[in-house]
Each structure stands twice: as C-alpha cells, then as structure tokens.
N, CA, C and O of each residue as an XYZ file, in Angstrom:
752
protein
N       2.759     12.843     -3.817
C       2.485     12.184     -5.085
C       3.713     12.351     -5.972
O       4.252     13.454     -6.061
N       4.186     11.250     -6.652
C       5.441     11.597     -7.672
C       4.571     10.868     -8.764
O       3.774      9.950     -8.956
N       5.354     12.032     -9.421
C       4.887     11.412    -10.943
C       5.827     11.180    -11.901
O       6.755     11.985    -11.984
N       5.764      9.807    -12.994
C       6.070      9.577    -14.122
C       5.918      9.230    -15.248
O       5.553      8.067    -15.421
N       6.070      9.821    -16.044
C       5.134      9.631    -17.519
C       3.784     10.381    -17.262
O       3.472     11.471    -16.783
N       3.234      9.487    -17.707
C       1.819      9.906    -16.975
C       1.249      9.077    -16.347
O       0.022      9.063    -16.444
N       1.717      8.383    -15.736
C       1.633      8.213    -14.120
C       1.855      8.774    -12.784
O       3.011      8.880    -12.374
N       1.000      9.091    -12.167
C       0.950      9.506    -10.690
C       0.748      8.545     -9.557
O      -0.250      7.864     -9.321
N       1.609      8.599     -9.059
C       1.625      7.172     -7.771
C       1.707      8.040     -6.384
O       2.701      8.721     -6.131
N       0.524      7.955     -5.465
C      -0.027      8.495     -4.345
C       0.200      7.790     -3.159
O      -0.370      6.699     -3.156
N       0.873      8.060     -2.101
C       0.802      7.504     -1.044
C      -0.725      7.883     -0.251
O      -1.169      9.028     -0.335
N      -1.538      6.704      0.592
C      -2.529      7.267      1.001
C      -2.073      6.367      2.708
O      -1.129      5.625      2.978
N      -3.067      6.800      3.436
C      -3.095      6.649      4.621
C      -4.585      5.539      5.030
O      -5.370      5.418      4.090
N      -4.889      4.915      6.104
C      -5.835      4.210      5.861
C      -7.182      4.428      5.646
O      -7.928      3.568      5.177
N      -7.748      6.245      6.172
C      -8.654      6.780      5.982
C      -8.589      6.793      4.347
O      -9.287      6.090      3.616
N      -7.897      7.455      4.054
C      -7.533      8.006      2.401
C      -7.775      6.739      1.269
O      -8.116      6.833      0.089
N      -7.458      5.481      2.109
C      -7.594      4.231      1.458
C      -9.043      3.781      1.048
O      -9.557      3.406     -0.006
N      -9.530      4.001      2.481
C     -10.744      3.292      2.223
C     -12.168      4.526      1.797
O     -13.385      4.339      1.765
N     -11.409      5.659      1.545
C     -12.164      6.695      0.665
C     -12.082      6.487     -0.992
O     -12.858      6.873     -1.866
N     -10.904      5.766     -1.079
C     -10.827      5.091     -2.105
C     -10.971      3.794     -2.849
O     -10.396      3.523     -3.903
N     -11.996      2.841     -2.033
C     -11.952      1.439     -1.878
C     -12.053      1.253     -3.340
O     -11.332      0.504     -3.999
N     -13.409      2.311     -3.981
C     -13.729      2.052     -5.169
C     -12.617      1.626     -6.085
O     -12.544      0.440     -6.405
N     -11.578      2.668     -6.618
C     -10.335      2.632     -7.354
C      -9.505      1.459     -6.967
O      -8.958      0.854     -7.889
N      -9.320      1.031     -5.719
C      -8.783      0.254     -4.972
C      -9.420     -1.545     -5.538
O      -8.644     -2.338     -6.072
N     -10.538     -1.797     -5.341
C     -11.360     -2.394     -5.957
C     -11.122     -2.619     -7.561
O     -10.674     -3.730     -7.843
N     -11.274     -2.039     -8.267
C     -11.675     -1.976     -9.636
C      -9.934     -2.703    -10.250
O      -9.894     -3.603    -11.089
N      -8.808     -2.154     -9.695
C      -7.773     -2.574    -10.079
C      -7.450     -4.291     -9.430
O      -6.882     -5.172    -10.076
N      -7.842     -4.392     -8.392
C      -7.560     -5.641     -7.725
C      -8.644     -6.644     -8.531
O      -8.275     -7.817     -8.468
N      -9.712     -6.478     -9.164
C     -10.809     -7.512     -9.616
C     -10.644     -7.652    -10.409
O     -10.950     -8.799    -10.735
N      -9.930     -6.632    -11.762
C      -9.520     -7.165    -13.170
C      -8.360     -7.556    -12.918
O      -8.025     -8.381    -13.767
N      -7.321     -7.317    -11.930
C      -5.895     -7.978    -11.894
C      -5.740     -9.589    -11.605
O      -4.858    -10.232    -12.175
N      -6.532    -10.117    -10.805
C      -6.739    -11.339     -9.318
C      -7.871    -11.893    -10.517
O      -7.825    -13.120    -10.424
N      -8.631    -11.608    -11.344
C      -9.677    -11.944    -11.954
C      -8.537    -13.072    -13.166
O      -8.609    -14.294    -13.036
N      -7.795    -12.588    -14.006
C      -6.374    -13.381    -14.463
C      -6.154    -14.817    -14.420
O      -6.837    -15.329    -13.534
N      -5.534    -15.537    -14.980
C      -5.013    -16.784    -14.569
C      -3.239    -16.121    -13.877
O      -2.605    -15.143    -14.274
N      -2.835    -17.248    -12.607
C      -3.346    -18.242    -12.203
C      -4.305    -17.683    -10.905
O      -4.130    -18.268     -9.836
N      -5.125    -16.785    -10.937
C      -5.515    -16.421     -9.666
C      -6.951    -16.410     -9.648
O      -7.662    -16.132     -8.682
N      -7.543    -16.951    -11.549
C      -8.838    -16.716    -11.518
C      -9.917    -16.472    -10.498
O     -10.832    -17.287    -10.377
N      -9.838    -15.159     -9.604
C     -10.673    -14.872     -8.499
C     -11.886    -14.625     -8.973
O     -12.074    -14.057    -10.049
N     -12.629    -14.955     -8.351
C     -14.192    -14.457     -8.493
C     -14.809    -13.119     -8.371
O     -14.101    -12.112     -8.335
N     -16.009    -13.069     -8.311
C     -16.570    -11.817     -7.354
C     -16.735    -11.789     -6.166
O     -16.871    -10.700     -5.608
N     -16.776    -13.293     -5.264
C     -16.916    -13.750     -4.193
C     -16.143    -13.758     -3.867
O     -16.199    -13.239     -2.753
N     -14.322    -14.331     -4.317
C     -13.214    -13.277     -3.813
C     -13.007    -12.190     -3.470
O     -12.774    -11.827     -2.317
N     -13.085    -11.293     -4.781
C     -13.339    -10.125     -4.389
C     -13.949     -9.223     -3.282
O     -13.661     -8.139     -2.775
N     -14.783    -10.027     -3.157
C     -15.894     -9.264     -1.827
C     -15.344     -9.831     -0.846
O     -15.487     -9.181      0.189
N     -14.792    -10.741     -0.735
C     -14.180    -11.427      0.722
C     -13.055    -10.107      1.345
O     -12.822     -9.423      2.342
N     -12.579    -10.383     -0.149
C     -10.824     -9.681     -0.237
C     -11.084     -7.998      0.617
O     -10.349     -7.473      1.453
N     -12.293     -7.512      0.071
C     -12.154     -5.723      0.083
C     -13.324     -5.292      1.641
O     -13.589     -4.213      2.171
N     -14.014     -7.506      2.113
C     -14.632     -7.315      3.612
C     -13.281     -6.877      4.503
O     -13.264     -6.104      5.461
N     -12.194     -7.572      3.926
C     -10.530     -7.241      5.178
C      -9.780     -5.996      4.762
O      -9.091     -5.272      5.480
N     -10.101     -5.850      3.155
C      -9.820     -4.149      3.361
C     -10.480     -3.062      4.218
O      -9.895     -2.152      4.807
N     -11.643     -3.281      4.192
C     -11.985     -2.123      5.165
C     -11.482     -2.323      6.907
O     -11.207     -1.449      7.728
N     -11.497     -3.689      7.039
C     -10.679     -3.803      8.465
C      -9.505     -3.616      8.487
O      -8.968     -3.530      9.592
N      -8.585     -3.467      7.102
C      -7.197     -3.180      7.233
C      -6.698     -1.756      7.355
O      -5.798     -1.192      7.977
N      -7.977     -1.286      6.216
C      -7.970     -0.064      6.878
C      -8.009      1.457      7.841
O      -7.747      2.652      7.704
N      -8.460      0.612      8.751
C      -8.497      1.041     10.069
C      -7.230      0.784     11.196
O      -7.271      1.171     12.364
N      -6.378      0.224     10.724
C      -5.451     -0.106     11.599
C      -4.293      1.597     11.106
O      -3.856      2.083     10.063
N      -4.256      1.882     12.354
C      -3.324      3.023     12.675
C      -2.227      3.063     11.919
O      -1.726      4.159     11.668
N      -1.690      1.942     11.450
C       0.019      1.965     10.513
C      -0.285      1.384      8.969
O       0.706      1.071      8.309
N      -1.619      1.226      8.361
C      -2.171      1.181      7.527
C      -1.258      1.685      6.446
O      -0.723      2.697      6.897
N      -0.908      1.487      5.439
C      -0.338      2.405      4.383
C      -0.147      1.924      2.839
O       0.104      0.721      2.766
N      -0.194      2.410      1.944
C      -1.474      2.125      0.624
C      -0.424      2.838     -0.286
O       0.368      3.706      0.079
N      -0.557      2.338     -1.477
C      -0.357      3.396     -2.637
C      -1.447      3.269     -3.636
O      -2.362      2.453     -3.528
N      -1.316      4.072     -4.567
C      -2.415      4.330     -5.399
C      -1.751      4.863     -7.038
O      -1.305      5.993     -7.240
N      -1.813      3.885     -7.958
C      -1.341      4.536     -9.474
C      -2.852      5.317    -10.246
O      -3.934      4.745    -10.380
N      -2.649      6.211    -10.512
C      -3.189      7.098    -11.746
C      -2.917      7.567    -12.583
O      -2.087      8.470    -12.488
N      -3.577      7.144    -14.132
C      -3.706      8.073    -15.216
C      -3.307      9.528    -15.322
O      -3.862      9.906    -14.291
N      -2.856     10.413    -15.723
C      -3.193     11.901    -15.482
C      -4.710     12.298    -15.496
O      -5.403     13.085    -14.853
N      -4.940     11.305    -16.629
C      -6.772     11.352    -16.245
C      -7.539     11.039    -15.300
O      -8.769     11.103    -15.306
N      -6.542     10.532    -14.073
C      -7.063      9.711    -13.113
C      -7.694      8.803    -12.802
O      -8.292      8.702    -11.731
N      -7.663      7.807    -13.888
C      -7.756      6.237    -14.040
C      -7.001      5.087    -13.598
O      -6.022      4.507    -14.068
N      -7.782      4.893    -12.470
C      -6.511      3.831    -11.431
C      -5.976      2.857    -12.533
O      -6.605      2.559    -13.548
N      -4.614      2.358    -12.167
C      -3.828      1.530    -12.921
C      -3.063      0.406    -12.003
O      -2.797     -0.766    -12.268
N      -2.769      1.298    -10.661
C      -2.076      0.538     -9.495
C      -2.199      0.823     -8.426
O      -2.411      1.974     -8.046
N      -2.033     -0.745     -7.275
C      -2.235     -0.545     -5.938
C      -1.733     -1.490     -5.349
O      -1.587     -2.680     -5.628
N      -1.299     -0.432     -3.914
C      -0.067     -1.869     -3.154
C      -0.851     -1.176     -1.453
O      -1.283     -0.060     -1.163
N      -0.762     -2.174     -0.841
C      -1.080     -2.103      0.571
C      -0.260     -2.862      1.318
O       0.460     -3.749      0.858
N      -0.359     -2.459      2.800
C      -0.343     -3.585      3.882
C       0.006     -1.940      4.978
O      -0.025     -0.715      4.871
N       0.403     -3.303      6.241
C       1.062     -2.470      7.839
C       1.826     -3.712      8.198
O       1.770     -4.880      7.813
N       2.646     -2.981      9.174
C       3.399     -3.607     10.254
C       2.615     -4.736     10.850
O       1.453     -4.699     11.254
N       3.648     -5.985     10.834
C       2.486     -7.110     11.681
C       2.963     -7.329     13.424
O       4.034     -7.462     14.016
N       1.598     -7.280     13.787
C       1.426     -7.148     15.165
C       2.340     -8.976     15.841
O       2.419    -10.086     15.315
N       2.826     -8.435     17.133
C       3.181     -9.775     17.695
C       2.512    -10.642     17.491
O       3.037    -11.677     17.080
N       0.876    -10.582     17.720
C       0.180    -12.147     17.458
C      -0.040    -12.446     16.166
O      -0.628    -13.509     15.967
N       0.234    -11.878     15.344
C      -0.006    -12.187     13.367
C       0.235    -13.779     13.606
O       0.788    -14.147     14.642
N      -0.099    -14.507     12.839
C      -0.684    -15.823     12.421
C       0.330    -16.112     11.100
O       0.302    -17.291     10.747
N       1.105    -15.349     10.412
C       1.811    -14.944      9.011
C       2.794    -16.685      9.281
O       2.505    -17.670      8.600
N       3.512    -16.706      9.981
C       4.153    -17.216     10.264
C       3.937    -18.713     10.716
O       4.762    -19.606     10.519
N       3.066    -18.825     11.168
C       2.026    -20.454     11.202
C       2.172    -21.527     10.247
O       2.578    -22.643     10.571
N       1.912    -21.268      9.313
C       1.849    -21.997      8.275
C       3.127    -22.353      7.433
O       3.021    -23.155      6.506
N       4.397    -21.739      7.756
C       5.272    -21.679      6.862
C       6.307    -22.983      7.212
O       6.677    -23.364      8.323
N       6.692    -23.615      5.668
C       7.663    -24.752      5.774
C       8.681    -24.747      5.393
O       8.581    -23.852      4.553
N      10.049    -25.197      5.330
C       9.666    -25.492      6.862
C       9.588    -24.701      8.231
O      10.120    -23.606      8.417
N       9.014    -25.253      8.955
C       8.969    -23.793      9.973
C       9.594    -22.497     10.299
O      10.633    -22.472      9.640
N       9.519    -21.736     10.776
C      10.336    -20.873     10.555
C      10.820    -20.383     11.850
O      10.004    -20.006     12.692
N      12.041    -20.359     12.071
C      12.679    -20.155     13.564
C      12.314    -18.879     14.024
O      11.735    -18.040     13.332
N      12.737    -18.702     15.471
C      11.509    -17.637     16.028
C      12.321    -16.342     16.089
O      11.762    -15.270     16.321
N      14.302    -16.487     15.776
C      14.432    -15.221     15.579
C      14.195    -14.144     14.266
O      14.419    -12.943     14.112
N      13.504    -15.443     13.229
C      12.892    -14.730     11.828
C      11.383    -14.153     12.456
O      10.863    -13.054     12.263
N      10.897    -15.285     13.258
C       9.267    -15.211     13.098
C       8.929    -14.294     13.959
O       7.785    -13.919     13.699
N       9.413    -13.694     14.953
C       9.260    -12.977     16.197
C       8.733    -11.535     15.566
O       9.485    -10.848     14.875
N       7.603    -11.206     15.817
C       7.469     -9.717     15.018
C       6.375     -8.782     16.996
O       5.811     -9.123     18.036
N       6.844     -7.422     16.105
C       6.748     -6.620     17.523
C       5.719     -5.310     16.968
O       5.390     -4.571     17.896
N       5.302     -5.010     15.941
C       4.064     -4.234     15.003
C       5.354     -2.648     14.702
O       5.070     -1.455     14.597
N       6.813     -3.378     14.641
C       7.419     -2.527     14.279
C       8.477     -3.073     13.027
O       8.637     -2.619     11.894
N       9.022     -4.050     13.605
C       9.960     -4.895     12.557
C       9.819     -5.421     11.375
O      10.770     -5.750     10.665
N       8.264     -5.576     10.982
C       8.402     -6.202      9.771
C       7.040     -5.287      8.721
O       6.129     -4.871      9.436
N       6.921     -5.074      7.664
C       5.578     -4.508      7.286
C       5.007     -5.914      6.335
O       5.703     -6.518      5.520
N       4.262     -6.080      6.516
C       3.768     -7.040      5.553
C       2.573     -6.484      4.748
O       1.411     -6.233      5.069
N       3.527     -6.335      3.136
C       2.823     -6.407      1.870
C       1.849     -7.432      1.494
O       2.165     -8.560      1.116
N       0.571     -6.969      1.619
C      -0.815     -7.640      1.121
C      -0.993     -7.967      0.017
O      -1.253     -9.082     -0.437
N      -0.791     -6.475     -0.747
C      -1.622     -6.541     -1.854
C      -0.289     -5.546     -2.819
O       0.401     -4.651     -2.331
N      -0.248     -5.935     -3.931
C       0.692     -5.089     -5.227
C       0.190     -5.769     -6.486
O       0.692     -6.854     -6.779
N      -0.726     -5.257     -7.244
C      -1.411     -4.840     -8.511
C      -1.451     -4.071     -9.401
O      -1.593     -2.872     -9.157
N      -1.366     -4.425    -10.372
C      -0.958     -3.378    -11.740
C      -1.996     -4.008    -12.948
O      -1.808     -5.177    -13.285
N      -3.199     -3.149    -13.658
C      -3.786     -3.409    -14.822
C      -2.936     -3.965    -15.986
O      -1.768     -3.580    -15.936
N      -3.194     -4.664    -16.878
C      -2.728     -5.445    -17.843
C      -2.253     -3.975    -18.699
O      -1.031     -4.018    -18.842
N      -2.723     -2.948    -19.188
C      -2.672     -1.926    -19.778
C      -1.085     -1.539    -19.594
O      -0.300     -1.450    -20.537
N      -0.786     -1.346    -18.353
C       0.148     -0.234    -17.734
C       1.252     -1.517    -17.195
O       2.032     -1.254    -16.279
N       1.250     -2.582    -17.683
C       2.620     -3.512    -16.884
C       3.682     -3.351    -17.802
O       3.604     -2.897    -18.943
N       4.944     -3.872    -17.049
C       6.261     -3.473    -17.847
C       6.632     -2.545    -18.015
O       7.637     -2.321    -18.690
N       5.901     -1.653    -17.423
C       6.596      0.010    -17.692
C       7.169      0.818    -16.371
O       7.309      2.041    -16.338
N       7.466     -0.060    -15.321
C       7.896      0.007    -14.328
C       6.815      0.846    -13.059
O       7.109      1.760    -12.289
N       5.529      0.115    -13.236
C       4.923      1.183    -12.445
C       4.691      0.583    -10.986
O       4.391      1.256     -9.999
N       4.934     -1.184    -11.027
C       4.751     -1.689     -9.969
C       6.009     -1.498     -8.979
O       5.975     -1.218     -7.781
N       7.202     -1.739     -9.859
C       8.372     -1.103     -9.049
C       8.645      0.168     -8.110
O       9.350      0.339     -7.115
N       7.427      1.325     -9.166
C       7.428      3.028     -8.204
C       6.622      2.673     -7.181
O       6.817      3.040     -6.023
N       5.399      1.730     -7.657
C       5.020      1.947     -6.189
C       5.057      1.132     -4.978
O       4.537      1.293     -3.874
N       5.740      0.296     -5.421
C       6.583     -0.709     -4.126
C       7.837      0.068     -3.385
O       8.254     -0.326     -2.295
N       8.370      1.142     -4.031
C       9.594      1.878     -3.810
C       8.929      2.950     -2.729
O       9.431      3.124     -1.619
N       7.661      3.695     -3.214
C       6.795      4.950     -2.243
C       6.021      3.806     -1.235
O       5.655      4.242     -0.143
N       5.768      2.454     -1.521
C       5.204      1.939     -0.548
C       5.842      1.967      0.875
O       5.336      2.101      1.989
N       7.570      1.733      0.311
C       8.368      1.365      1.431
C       9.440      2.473      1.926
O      10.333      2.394      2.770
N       8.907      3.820      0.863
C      10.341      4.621      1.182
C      10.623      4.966      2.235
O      11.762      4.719      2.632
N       9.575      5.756      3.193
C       9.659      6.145      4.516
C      10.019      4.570      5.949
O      10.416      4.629      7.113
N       9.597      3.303      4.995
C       9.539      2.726      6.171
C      10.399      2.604      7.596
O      11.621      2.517      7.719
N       9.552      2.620      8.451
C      10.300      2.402     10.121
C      10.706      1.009     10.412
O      11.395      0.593     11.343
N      10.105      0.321      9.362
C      10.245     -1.034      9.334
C      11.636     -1.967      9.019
O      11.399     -2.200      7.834
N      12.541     -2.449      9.207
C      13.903     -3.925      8.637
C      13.102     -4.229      7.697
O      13.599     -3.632      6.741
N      12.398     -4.638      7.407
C      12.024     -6.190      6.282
C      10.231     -5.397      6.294
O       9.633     -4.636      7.056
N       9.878     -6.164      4.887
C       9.302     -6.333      4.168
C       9.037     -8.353      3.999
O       9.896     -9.155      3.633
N       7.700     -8.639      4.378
C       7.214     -9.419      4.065
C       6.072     -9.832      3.352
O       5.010     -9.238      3.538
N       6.166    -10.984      2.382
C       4.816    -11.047      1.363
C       4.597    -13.364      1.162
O       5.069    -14.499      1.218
N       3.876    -12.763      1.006
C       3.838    -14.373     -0.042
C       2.926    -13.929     -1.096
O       1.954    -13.174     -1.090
N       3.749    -14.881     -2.359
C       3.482    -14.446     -3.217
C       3.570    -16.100     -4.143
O       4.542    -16.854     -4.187
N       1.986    -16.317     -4.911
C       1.759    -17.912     -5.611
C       2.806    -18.419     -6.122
O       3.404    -17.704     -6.926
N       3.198    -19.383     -5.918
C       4.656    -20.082     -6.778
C       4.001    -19.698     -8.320
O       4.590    -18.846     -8.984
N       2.694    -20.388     -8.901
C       2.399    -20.212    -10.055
C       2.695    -18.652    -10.753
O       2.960    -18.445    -11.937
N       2.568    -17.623     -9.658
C       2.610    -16.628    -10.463
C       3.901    -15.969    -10.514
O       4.361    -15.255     -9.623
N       4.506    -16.282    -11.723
C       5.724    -16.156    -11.690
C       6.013    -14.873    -12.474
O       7.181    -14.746    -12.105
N       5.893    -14.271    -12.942
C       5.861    -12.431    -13.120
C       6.269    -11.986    -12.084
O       7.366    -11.448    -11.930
N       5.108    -12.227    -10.929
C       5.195    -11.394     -9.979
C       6.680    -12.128     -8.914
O       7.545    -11.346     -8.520
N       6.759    -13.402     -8.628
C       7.973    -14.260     -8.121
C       9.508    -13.393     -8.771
O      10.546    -12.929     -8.301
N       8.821    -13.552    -10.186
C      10.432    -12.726    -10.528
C      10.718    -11.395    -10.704
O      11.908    -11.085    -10.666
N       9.939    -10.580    -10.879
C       9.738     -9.000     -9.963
C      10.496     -8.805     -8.580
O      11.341     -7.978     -8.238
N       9.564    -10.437     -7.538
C      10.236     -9.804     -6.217
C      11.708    -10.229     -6.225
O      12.443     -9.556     -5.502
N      12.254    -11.209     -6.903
C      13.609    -11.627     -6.762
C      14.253    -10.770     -7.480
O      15.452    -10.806     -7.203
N      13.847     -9.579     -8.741
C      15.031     -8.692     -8.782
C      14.795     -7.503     -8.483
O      15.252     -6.577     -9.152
N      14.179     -7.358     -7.618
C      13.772     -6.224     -6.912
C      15.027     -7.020     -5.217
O      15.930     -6.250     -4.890
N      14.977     -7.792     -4.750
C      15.717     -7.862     -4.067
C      14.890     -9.056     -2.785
O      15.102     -9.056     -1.572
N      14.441     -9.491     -3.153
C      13.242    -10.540     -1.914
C      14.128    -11.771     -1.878
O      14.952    -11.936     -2.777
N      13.998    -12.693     -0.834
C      14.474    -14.014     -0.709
C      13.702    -14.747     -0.060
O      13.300    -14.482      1.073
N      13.295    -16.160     -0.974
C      12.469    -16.866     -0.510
C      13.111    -17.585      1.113
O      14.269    -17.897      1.391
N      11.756    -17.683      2.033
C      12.182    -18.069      3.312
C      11.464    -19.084      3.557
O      12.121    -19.633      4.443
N      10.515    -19.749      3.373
C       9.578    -21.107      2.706
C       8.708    -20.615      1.613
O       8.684    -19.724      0.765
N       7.894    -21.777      2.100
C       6.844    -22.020      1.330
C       5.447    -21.958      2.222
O       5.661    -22.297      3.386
N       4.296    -21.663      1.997
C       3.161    -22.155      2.835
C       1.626    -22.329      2.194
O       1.528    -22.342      0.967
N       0.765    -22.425      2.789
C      -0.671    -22.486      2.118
C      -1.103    -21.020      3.215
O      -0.504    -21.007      4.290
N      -1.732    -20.279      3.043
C      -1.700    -18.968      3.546
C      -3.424    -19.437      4.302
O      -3.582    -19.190      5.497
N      -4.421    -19.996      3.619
C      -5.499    -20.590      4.339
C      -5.921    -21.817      3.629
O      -5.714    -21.979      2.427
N      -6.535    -22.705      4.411
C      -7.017    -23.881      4.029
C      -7.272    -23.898      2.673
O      -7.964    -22.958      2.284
N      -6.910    -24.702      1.833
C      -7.169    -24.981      0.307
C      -6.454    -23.729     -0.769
O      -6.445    -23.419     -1.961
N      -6.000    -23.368      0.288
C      -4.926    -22.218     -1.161
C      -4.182    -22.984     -1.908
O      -4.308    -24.199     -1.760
N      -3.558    -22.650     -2.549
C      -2.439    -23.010     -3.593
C      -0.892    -22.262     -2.908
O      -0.656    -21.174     -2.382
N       0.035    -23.598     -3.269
C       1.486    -22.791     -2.430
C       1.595    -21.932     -2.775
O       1.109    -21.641     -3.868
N       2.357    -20.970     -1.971
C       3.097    -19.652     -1.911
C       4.502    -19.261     -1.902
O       4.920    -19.545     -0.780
N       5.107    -18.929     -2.356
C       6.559    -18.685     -1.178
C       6.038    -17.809     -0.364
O       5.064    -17.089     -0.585
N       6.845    -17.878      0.817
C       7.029    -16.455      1.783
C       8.273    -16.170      1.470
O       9.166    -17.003      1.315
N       8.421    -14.461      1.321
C       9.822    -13.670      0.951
C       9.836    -12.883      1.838
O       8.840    -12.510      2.458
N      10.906    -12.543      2.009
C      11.164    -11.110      2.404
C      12.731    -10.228      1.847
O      13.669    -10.620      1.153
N      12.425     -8.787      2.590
C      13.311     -8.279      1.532
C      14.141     -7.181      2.847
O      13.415     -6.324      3.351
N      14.903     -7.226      3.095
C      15.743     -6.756      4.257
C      15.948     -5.205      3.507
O      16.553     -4.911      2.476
N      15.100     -4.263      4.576
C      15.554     -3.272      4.410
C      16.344     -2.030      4.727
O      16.485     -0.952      4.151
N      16.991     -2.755      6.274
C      18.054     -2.175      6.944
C      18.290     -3.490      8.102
O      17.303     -3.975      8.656
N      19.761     -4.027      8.413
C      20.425     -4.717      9.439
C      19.438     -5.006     10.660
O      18.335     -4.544     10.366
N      19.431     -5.391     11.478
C      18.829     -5.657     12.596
C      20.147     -5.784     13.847
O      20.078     -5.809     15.076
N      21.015     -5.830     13.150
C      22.499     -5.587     14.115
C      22.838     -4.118     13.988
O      22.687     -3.381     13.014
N      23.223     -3.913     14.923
C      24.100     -2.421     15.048
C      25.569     -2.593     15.241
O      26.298     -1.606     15.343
C-alpha cells in the first residue's frame, strides 16, 4: 500500500478483489453513472456479473484508493489478454497481427480506471495506474477508452498512450479509441 495525502492506494490480487466487490462497486456506479456514460443499475450489474469472472483469472490484478478513513475513492483493474481475446476484432482499421497477436503475457489490458468526483485532479488516478502497472511482466498496456470522454482520452495521452484505432467494443456501444501505452521494447 503507498500512501499520499490521505490517500492510500492498495494493490489487490483477484481473491482480495472480489472480497472487495462492495468498495469496488460503489466507486464504479457513481463514476459510469456520469455523463457521457450515463450507466444504469442494469449496467452496473452486468459490469460487476464479469467482475466476479475476472476475478478469478490467475493474473487478475486490481488497485484500490482509500480515504485514511477508508472510504473508497479509486479503482483500476484488468489481466494479461489470453491468445483468443476477441479485444482486437472489432478495431478500425484493422489491426495487423504483429500488434494484435497476444500470448496472456504481452499485453495487460486495463478494464476499468475510476476515480469519485470528490477526489479527481489530485492525481489519484495517475498513482493508481502507476501501482497498477509497476511490477508489470507485461510490453504494453491496452484500453479503450469513449472518444466522448475526454478527461479520461486526455489523461491517457499525457500519461503516455497512443491511439491505435477506433472500435465499438459490443454491439450498439458508442466509439472508442483503442490505446496503448508501450511499456518496455519488444526488440532486444
């Protein structure tokens, strides 16, 4: 756990995650609840039916912001995507196969990064995108992230991401970019 201010940002594991769905939950439904993402509750419940399946995957890995009082504020997830991931399907224009080729080691793909209206701008989404990825075994970092939501679009571009298309992530979404963010060579 590192802390700043009074913030505490927790790395958890996927057990640890979904011991925490609650906290996990509560930050993602007032965040996604927002324009342009006005999610529902029926989102929501969709969203936290694939958290608990995400959480079970062995390379699972989570962060968690708290209060000193321990009042969630922030949360970032994902794992490594497996050779058959689907991520890559949808993207325009297509995307060539020495980008798209993934092996459940090369790439981690970021799900989820949320921060309460309370606690933004104070750099807390940055700490925990930084503990999300510090240890990674992973090159790259992949996300899509709504063209509309542009906070978060320009976060990932100066944080260091580069758009690689565009896509609809499932039937009737709203575009996305897909980014990614190179976090060591793939040449030696």
């Amino acid at each position: 756990m590192t802390l700043h201010g009074a913030i505490a940002v927790e790395c958890l594991s996927g057990p640890a995650s979904a011991q925490a769905e609650q906290a996990f939950r509560l930050v993602y439904a007032e965040t996604f609840a927002e324009p342009p993402y006005n999610e529902t509750e029926a989102d929501v419940t969709a969203c936290f039916r694939r958290f608990r399946s995400q959480t079970r995957k062995q390379t699972f890995r989570a962060v968690l912001a708290r209060t000193h009082q321990g009042e969630p504020v922030g949360i970032g997830y994902g794992y490594p995507l497996g050779p058959r991931t689907g991520w890559w399907d949808r993207i325009t224009p297509p995307a060539p196969d020495d980008l798209r080729g993934e092996d459940g080691h090369r790439t981690f793909g970021l799900m989820e990064l949320a921060v309460r209206t309370p606690w933004r701008r104070i750099g807390v989404a940055r700490r925990m995108h930084a503990a999300l990825i510090a240890d990674a075994g992973e090159g790259r970092v992949l996300l899509n992230v709504r063209q509309d939501a542009e906070a978060a679009r320009g976060a990932y571009r100066a944080w260091g991401y580069r758009k690689v298309g565009e896509t609809r992530p499932w039937d009737g979404a709203p575009l996305h970019d897909v980014m990614t963010l190179v976090l060591r060579s793939e040449t030696a």
